[in-house]
C-alpha positions, 0 to 999 in steps of 0.5 A, spaced: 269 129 837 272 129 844 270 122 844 274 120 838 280 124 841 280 120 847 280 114 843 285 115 839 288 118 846 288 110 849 289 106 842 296 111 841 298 108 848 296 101 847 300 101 840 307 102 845 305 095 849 308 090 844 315 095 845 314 095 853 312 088 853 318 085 849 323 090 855 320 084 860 318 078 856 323 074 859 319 076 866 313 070 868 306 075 864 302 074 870 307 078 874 308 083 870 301 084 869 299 085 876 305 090 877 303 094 871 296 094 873 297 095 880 302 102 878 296 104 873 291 104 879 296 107 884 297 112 879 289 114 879 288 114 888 288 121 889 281 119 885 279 115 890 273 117 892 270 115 886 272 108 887 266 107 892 261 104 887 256 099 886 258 092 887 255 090 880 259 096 877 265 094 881 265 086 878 264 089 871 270 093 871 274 088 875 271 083 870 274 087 865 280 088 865 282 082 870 278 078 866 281 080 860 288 080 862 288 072 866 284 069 859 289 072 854 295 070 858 293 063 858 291 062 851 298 064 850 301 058 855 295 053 850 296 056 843 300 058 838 302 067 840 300 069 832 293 065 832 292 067 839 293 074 838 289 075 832 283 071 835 284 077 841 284 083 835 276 080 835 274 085 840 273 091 836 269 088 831 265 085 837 264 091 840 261 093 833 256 088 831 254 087 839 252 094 841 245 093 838 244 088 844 248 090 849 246 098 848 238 098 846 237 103 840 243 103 836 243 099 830 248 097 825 249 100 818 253 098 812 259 102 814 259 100 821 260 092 819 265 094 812 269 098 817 270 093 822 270 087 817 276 091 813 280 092 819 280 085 822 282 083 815 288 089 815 290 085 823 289 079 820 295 081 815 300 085 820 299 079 826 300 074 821 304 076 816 298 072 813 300 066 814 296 061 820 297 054 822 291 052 825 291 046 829 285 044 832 289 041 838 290 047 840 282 048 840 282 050 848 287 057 847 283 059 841 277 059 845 280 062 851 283 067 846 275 069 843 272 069 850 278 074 852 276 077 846 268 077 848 269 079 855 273 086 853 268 089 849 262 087 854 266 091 858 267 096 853 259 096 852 257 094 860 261 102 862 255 105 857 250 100 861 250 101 868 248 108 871 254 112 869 260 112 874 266 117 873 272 114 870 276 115 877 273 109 878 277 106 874 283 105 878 279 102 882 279 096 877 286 097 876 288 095 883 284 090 884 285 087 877 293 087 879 293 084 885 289 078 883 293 078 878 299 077 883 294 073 887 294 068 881 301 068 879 303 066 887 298 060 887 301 058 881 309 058 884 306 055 889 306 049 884 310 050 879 315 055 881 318 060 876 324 063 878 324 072 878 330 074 874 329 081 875 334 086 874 334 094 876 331 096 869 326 091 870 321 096 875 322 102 870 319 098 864 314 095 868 312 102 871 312 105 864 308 099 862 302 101 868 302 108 867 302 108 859 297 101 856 295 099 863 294 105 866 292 112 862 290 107 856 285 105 860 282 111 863 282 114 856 279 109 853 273 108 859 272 116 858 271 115 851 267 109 851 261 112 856 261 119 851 261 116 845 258 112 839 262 104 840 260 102 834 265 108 831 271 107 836 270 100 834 272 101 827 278 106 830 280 101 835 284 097 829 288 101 828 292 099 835 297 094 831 298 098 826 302 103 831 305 098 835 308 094 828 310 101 827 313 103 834 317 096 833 319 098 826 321 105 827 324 104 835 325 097 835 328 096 829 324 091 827 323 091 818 317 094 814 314 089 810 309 088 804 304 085 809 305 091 814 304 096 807 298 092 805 295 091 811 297 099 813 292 101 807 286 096 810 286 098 817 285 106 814 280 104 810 277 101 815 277 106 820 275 111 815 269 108 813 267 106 820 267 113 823 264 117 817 258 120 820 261 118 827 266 124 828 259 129 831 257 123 836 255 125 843 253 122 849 252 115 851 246 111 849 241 114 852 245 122 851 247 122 858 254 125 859 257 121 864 261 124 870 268 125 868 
């Protein structure tokens, strides 16, 4: 049950990143992203000490959220943002399908892959109103957003893999992922450079940004990832752009449409059934409670 809360928890911060995001869209996306990922971390430093880890461990995590990050970015600069975002809304139905092979000893069941199923089926709806325009020309960001995809739920599923680590650690991963992160924005000015038309405001948005979704967001997800049943957070994780199209309504102004009603009732329906017998599970996969 904690494990569901803490989801819950990281899913209901996630849901305000599209509001923070439109507050510093006109910033460079690199940019931001390793400010806010730098403040996230900075956050968890009196955790330090548990940032001394294996060096595998360590890659896995910086992987993960650098990796992430860095992919779906560029995907964005090479592909329409609609079908680059719903290709990225894959990974709570790859961390579903791929927690047999990744976590040996779980199996699917029927209400595992239906829940997923329906809730990338109610993302579908709420990302693109349901309405796409695949061009094949923009082939290369379409699979650079599967692969950012990919690498977060193998991130996901790695955490509950390697021998447990507390999840202190994961500021550890924040820092270093926001100062490569910084590192890539300032090669690419050096290239092509992009003027910073930053304003007071700006600092704020980027700190709520890094304490929030790209900070706390990732501390709860981790801690609920390691204690719980994947194959049932997965299904709940699709209920992110329901509350961040719902945040943009309520805070931002934004129209509630027939699409949002519709998809509203998917993305429920799917996590209900995804999470039905779920709400008792303990443990990782072998049973051990990591350190927290």
């Amino acid at each position: 049950m904690a494990s569901i809360g803490l989801a819950l928890c990281a899913i209901g911060i996630w849901s305000s990143l599209a509001l923070l995001g439109t507050k510093v869209a006109h910033l460079p996306p690199l940019f931001s992203v390793g400010v806010a990922l730098c403040v996230g971390g900075l956050a968890g430093a009196f955790r330090a000490r548990d940032w001394k880890l294996p060096l595998l461990t360590f890659a896995i995590g910086v992987g993960g959220i650098f990796g992430y990050h860095f992919l779906l970015f560029t995907a964005f600069r090479a592909a329409p943002a609609v079908e680059a975002n719903l290709l990225n809304y894959l990974w709570p139905l790859l961390i579903v399908v791929l927690s047999p092979i990744f976590l040996p000893g779980m199996r699917l069941g029927a209400r595992h892959i239906a829940g997923a199923l329906l809730g990338l089926s109610g993302a579908f709806i709420i990302v693109s109103g349901g309405r796409l325009s695949p061009d094949l020309s923009h082939l290369g960001g379409y699979l650079l957003a599967a692969a950012a995809a990919f690498v977060w739920a193998s991130y996901s599923l790695l955490t509950k893999r390697v021998a447990p680590f507390p999840t202190g650690a994961v500021g550890g991963f924040c820092l270093a992922s926001g100062m490569l992160s910084l590192a890539c924005f300032g090669l690419g000015n050096l290239a092509s450079p992009i003027p910073l038309n930053l304003f007071p405001a700006d600092w704020l948005f980027l700190a709520l940004l890094g304490l929030g979704p790209m900070g706390a967001a990732f501390y709860a997800w981790d801690a609920s990832i390691k204690r719980g049943d994947p194959r049932v957070i997965g299904s709940l994780a699709y209920i992110t752009p329901l509350l961040s199209t719902l945040n943009l309504v309520v805070l931002g102004g934004k129209p509630f449409t027939t699409a949002a009603g519709l998809a509203m009732g998917l993305i429920i329906s799917g996590a209900a059934i995804g999470s039905s017998g779920g709400w008792k599970a303990r443990g990782g996969a072998s049973g051990r409670r990591p350190p927290a």
